[in-house]
C-alpha positions as YAML, in Angstrom:
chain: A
units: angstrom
residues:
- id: 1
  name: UNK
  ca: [0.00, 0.00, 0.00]
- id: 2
  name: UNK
  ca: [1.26, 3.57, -1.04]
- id: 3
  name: UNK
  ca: [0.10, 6.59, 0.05]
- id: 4
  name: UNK
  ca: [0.27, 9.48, -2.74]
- id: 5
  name: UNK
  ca: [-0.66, 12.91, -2.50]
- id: 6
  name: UNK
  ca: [-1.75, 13.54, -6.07]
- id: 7
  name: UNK
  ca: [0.21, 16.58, -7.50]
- id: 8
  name: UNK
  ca: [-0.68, 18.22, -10.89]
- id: 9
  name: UNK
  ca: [0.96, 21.23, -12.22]
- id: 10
  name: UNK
  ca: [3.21, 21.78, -9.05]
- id: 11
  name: UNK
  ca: [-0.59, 21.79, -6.73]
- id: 12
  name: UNK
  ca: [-1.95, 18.69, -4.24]
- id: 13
  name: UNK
  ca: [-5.63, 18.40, -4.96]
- id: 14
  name: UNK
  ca: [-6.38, 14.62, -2.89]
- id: 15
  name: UNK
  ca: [-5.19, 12.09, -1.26]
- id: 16
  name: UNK
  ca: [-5.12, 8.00, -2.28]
- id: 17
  name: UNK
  ca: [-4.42, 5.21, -0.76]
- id: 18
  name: UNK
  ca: [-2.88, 2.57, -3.47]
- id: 19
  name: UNK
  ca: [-2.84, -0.92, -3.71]
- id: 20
  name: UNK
  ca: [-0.11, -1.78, -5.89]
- id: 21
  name: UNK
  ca: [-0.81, -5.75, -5.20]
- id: 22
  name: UNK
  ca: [-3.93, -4.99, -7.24]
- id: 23
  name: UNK
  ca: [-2.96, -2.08, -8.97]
- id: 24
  name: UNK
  ca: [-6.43, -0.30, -7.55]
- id: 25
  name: UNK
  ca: [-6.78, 2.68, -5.59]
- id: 26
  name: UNK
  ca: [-8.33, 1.73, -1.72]
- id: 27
  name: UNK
  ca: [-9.85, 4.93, -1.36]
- id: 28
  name: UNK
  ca: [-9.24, 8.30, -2.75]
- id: 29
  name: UNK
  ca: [-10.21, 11.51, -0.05]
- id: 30
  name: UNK
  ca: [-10.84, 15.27, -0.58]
- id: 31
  name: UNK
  ca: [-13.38, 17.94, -0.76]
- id: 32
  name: UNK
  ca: [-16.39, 18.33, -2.74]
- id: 33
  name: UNK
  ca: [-16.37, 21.87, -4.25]
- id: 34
  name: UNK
  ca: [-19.54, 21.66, -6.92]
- id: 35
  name: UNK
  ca: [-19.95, 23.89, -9.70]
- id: 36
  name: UNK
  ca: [-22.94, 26.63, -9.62]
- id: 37
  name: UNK
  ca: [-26.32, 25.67, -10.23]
- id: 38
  name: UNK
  ca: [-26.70, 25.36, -14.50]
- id: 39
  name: UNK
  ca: [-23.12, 25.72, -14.72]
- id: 40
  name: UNK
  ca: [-21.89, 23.56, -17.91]
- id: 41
  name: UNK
  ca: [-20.70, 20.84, -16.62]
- id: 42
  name: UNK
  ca: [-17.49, 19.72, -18.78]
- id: 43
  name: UNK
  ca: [-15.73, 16.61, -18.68]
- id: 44
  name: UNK
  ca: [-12.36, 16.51, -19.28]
- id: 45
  name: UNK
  ca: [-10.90, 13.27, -20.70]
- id: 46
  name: UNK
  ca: [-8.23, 14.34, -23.40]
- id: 47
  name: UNK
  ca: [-5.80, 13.49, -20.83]
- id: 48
  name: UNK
  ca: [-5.02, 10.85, -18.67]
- id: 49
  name: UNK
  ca: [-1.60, 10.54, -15.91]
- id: 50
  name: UNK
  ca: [0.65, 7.97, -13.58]
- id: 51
  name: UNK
  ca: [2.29, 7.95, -10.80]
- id: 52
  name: UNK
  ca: [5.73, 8.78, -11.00]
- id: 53
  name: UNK
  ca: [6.27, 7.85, -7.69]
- id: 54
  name: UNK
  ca: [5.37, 4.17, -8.50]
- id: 55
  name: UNK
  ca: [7.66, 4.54, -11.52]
- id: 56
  name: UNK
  ca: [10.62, 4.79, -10.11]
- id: 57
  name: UNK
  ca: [10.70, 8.20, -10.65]
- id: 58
  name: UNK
  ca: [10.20, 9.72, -7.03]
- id: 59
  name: UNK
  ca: [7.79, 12.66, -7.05]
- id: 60
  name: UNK
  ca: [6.64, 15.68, -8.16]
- id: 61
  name: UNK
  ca: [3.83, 15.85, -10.48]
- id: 62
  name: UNK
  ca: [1.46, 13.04, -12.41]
- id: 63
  name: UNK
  ca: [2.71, 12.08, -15.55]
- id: 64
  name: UNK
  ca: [0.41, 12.26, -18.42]
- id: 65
  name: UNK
  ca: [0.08, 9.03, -20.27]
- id: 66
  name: UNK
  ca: [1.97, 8.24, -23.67]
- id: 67
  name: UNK
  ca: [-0.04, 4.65, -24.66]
- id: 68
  name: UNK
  ca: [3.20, 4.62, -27.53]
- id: 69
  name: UNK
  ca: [5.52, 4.51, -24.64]
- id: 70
  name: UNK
  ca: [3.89, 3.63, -21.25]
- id: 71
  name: UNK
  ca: [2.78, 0.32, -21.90]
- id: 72
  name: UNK
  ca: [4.22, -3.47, -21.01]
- id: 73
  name: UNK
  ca: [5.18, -4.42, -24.23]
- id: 74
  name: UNK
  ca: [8.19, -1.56, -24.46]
- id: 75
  name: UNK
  ca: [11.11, -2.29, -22.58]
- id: 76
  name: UNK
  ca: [12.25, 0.75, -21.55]
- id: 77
  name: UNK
  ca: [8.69, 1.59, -19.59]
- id: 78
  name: UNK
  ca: [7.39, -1.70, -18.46]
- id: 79
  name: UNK
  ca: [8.55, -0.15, -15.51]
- id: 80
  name: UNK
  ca: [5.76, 2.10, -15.17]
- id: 81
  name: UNK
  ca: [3.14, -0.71, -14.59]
- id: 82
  name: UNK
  ca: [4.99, -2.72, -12.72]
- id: 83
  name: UNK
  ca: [3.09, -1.25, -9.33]
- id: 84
  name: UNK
  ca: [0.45, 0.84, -11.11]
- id: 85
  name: UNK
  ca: [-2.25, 0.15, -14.03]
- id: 86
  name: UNK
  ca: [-1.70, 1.42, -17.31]
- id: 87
  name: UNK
  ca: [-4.24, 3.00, -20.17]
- id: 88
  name: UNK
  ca: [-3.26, 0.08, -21.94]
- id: 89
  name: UNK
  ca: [-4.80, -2.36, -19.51]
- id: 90
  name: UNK
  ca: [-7.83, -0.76, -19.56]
- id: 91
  name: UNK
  ca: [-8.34, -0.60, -23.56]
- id: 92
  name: UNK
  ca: [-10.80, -3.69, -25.25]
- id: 93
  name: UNK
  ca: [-10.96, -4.84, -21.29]
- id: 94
  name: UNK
  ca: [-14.85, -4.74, -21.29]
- id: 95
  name: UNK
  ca: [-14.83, -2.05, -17.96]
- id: 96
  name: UNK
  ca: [-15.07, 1.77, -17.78]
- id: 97
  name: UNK
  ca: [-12.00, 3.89, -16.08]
- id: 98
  name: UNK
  ca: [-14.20, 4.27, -13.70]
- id: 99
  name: UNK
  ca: [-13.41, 7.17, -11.15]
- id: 100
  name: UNK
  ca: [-13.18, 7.22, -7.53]
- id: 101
  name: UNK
  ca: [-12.70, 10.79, -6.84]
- id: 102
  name: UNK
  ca: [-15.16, 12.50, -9.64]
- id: 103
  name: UNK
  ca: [-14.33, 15.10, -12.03]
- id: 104
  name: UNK
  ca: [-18.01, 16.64, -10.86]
- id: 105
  name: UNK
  ca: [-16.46, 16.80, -7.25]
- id: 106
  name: UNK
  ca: [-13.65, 18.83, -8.09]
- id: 107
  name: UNK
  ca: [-15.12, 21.73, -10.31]
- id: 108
  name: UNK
  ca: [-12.98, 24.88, -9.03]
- id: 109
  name: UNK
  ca: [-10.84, 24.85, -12.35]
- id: 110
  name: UNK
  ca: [-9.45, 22.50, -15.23]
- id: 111
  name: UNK
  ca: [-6.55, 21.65, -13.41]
- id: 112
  name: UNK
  ca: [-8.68, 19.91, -10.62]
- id: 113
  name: UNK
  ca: [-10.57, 18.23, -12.88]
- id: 114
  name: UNK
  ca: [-7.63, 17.00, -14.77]
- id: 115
  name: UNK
  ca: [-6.31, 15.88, -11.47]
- id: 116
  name: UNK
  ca: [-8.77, 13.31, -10.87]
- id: 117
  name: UNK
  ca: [-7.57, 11.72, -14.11]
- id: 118
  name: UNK
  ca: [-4.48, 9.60, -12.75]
- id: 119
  name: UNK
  ca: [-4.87, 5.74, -12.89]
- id: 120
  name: UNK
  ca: [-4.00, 5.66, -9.12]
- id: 121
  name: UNK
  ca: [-7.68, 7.21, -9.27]
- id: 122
  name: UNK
  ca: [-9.16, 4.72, -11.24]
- id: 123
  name: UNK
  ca: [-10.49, 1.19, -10.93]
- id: 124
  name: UNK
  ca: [-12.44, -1.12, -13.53]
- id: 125
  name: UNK
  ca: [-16.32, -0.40, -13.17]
- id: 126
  name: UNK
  ca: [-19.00, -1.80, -15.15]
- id: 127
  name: UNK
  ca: [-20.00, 0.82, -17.63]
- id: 128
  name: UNK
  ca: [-23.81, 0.15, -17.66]
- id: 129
  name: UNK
  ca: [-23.32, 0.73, -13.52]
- id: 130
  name: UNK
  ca: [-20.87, 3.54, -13.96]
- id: 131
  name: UNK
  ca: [-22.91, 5.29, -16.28]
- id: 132
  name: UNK
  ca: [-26.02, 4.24, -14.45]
- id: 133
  name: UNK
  ca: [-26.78, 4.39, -10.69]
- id: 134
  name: UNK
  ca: [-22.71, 5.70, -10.07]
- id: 135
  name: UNK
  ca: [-22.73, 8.87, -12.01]
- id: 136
  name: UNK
  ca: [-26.77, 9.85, -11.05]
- id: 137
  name: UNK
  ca: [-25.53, 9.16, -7.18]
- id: 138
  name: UNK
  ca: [-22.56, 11.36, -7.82]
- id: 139
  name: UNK
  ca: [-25.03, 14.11, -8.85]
- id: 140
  name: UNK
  ca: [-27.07, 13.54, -6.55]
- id: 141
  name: UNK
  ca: [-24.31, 14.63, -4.04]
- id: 142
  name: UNK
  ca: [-23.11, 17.07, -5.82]
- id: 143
  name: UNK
  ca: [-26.93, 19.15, -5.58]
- id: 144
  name: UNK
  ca: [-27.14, 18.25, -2.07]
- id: 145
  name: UNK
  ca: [-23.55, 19.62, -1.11]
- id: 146
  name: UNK
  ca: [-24.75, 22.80, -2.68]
- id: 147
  name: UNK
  ca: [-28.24, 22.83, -1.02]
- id: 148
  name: UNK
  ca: [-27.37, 21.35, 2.44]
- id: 149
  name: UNK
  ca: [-23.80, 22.49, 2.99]
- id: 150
  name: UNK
  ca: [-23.27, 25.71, 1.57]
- id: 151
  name: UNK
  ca: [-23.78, 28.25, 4.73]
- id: 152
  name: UNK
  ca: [-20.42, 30.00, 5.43]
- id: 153
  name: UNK
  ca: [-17.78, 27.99, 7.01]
- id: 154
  name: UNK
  ca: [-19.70, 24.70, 6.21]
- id: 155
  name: UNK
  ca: [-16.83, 22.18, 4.68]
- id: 156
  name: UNK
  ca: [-17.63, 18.77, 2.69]
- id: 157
  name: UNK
  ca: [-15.16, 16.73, 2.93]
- id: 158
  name: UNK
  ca: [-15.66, 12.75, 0.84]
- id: 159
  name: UNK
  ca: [-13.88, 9.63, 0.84]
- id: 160
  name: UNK
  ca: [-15.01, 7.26, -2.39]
- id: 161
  name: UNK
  ca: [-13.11, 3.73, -1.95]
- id: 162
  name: UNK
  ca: [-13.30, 0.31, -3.38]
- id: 163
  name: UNK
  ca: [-13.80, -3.42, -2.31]
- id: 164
  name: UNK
  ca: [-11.35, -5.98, -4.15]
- id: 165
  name: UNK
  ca: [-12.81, -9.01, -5.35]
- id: 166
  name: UNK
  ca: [-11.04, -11.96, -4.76]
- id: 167
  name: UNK
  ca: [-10.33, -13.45, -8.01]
- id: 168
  name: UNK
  ca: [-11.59, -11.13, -11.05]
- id: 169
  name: UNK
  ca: [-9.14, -8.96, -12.92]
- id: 170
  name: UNK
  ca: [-8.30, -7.64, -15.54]
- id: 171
  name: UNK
  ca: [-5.73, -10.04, -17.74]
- id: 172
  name: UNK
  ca: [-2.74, -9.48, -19.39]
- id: 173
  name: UNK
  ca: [-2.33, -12.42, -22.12]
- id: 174
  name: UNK
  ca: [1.17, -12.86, -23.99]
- id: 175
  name: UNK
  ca: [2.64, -15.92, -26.06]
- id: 176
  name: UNK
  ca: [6.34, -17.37, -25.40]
- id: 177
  name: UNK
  ca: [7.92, -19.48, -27.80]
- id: 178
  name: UNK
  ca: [9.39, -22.29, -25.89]
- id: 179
  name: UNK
  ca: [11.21, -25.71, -26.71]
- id: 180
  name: UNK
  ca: [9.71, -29.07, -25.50]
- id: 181
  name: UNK
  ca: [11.31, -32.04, -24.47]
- id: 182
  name: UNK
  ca: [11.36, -33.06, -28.15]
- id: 183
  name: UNK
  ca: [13.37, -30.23, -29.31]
- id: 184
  name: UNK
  ca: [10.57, -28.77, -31.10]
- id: 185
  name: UNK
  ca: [9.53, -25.20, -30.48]
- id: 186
  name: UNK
  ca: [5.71, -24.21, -29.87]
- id: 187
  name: UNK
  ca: [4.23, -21.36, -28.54]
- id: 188
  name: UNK
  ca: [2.47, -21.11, -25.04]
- id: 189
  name: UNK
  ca: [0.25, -18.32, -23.78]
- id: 190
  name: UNK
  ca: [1.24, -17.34, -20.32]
- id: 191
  name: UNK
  ca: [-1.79, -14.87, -18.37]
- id: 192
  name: UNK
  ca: [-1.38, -12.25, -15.86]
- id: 193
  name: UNK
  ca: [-3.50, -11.15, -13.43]
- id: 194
  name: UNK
  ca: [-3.05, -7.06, -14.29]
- id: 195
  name: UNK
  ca: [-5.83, -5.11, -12.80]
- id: 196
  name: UNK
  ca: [-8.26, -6.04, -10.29]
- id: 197
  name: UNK
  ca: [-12.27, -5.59, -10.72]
- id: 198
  name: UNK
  ca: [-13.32, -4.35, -7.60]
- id: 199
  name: UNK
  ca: [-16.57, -5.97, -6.16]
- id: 200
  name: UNK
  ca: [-18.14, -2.87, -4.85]
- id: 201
  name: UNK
  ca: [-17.94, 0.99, -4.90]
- id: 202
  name: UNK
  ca: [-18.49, 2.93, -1.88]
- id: 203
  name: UNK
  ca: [-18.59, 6.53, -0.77]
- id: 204
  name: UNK
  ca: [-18.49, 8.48, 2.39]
- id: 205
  name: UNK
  ca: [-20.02, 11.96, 2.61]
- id: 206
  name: UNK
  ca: [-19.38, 14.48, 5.63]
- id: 207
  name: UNK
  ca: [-20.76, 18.33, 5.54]
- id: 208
  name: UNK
  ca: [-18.59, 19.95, 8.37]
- id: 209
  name: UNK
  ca: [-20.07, 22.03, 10.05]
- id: 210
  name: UNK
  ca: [-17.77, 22.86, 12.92]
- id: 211
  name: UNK
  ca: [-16.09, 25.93, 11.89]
- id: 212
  name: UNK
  ca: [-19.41, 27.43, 10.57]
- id: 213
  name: UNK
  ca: [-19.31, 31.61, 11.41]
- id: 214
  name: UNK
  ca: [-23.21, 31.36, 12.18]
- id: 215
  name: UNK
  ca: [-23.35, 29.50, 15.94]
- id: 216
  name: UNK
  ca: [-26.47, 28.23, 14.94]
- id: 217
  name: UNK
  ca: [-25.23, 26.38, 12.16]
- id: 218
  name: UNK
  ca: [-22.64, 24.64, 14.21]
- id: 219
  name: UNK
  ca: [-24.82, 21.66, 15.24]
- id: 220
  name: UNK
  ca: [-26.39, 20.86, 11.25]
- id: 221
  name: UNK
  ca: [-23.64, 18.89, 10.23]
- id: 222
  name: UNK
  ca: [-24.66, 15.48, 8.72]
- id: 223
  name: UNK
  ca: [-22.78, 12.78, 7.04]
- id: 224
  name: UNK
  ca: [-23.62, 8.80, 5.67]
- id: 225
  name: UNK
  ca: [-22.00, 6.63, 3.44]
- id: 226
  name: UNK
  ca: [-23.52, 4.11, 1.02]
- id: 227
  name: UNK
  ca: [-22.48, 1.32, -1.01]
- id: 228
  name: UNK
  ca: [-23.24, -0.46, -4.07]
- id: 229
  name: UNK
  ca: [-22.15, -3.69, -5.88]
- id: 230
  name: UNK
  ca: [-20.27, -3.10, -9.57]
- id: 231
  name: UNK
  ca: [-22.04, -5.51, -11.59]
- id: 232
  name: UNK
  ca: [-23.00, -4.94, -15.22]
- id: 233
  name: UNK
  ca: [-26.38, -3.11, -14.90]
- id: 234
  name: UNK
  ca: [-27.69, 0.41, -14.98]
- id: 235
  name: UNK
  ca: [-29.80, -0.21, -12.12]
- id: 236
  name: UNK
  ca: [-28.01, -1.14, -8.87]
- id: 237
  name: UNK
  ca: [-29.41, -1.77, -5.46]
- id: 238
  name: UNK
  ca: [-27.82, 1.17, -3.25]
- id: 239
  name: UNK
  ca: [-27.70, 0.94, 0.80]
- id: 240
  name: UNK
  ca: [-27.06, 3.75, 3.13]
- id: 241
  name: UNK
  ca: [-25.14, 3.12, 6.76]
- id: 242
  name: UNK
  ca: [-24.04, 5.68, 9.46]
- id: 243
  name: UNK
  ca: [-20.39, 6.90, 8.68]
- id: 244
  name: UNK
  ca: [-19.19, 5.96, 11.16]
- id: 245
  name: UNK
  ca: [-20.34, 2.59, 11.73]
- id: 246
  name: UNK
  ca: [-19.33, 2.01, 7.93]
- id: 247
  name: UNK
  ca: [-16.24, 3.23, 8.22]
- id: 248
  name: UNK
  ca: [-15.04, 0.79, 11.04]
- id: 249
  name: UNK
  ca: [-16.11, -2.57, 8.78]
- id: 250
  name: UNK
  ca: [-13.65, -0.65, 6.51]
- id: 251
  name: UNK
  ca: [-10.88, -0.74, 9.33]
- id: 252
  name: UNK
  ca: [-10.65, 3.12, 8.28]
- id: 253
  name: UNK
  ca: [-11.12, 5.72, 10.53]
- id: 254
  name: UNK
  ca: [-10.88, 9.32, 8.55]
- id: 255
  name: UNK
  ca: [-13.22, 11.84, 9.85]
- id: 256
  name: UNK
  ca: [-11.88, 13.51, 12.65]
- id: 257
  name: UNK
  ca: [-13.69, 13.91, 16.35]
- id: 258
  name: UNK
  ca: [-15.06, 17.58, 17.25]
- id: 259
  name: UNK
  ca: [-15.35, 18.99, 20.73]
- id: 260
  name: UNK
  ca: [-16.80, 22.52, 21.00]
- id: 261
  name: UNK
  ca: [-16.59, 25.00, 23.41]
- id: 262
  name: UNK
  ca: [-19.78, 24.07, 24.60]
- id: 263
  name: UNK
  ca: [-18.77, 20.72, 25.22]
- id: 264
  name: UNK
  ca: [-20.40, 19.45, 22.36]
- id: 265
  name: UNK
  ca: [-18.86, 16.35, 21.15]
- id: 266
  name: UNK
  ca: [-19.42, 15.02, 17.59]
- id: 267
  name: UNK
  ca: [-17.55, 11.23, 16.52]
- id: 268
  name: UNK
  ca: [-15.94, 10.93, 13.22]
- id: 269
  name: UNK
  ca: [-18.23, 13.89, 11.84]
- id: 270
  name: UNK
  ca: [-21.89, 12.12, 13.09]
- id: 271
  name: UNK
  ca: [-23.60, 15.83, 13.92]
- id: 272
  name: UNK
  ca: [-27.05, 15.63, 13.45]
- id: 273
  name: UNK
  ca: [-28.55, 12.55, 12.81]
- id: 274
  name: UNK
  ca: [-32.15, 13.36, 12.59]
- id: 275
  name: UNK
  ca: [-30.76, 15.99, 9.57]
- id: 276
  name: UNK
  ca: [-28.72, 13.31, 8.31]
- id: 277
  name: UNK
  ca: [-31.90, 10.94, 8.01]
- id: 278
  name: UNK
  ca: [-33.85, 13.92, 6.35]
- id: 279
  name: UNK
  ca: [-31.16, 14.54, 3.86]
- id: 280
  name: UNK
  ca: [-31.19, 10.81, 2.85]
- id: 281
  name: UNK
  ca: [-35.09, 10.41, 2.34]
- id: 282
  name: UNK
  ca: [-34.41, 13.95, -0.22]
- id: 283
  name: UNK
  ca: [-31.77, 12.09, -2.38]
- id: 284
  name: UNK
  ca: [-34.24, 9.10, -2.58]
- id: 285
  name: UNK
  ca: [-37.07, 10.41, -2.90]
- id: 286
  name: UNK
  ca: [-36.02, 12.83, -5.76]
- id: 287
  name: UNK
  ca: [-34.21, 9.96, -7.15]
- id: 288
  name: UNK
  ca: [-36.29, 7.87, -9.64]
- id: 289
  name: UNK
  ca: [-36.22, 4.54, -11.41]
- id: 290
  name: UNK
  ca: [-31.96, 4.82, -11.47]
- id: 291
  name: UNK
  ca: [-30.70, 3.61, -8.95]
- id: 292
  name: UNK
  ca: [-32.65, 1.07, -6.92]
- id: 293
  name: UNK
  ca: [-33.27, 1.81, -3.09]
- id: 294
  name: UNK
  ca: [-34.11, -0.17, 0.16]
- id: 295
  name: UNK
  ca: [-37.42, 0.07, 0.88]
- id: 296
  name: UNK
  ca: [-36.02, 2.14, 4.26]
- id: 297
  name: UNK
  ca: [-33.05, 3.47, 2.99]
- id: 298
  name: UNK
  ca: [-32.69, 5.16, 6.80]
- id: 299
  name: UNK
  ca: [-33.13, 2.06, 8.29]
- id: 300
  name: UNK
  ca: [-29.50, 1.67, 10.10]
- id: 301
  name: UNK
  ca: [-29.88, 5.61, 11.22]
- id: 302
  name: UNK
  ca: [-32.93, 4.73, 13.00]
- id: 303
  name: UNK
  ca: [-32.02, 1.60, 15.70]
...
């Protein structure tokens, strides 16, 4: 595991947590800064980066992928997917690049969007699900950050990780010529297990509200997580869980604790709960058809 704090243009925009067993982010964590209401909302994908820290290379900023050079099949910069997936692994694969940390999530200039498109950011996702439920939950976010956390000093801070599956990935097939007991030469196809496909996608939301300038907006913080399973459908069963409670199955604990001055304690960014459960029956109630939700999505908030 490798931390990297990703770098583009001499700037850190997020943090990641890399596998380089799988060659699959863990979890990527920043802010959420989304872009005004009817704002065109460009995607940038003209460009795509790697790690140079994985490449041997030490540090500084991501390197923007050459397909002619960075790929396994040239000798000179095999090298650079030795810990890290390459564009090349992802081409004719069958899955999406699909992104933890959202171009829609990082909409204060081109730069942070471009950011977001390093392969240390990126994990095969179904496209069907990644065009699907994935990228109508990321909007949903996106309009609630801007209607429920946008009083002064309110902060959004996300954390959008994956689950490893245990034996699908994405192969690498090439052929060896080699001599057999005979004498006689025959070619054998030798497969590598290159990328893996991630079981689920998950996200963890927290609106901040503990350095709000209004004291009565101190207290109407709210955060949850949810989950879903990348399989290759537009529709996809999504489930909701306290942050907190989510994040310990994960073995992560991210969100910091908050004592005020009054004494008021908040845990790994659990304000408000009864907001919380208010801002979850919004998203999925002004959510239709895509995705698919519980029958009580606030279930878990309310035991």
């Amino acid at each position: 595991m490798v931390y990297i704090c990703q770098q583009y243009k001499n700037k850190y925009f997020y943090a990641t947590l890399y596998d380089t067993k799988n060659r699959i982010p863990v979890y990527s964590a920043g802010q959420i800064f989304p872009p005004a209401k009817h704002k065109d909302d460009h995607r940038l994908d003209d460009k795509f980066f790697i790690e140079p820290e994985l490449a041997q290379k030490g540090g500084g900023n991501m390197i923007e992928v050459d397909n002619r050079l960075h790929n396994l099949d040239n000798v000179h910069s095999a090298k650079f997917g030795q810990l890290q997936a390459l564009d090349t692994d992802y081409k004719d694969s069958g899955y999406d690049r699909g992104h933890l940390n959202a171009q829609i999530f990082n909409t204060k200039n081109d730069n942070s969007r471009y950011a977001t498109n390093t392969l240390t950011n990126i994990a095969p996702q179904w496209g069907p699900f990644n065009q699907g439920t994935w990228n109508i939950m990321e909007n949903g976010l996106v309009d609630t950050v801007r209607d429920k956390c946008n009083f002064p000093g309110a902060k959004s801070y996300v954390v959008i990780g994956v689950q490893p599956s245990k034996n699908k990935f994405i192969t690498r097939t090439t052929e060896k010529i080699i001599t057999t007991s005979r004498g006689k030469q025959k070619t054998k196809k030798e497969y590598e297990n290159r990328v893996n496909v991630p079981d689920v996608y998950w996200t963890a939301i927290c609106c901040d509200t503990s350095t709000a300038t209004d004291c009565n907006h101190k207290k109407m913080g709210w955060s949850f997580a949810y989950e879903a399973d990348n399989i290759n459908k537009r529709s996809v069963m999504v489930s909701f869980y306290p942050v907190q409670q989510f994040l310990t199955n994960q073995y992560l604990k991210i969100f910091a604790d908050y004592t005020g001055s009054d004494g008021y304690t908040v845990k790994g960014c659990e304000f408000n709960r009864k907001n919380t459960i208010g801002i979850i029956k919004h998203i999925t109630n002004s959510i239709k058809k895509v995705p698919i939700f519980e029958e009580n999505p606030t279930e878990r908030f309310e035991t």
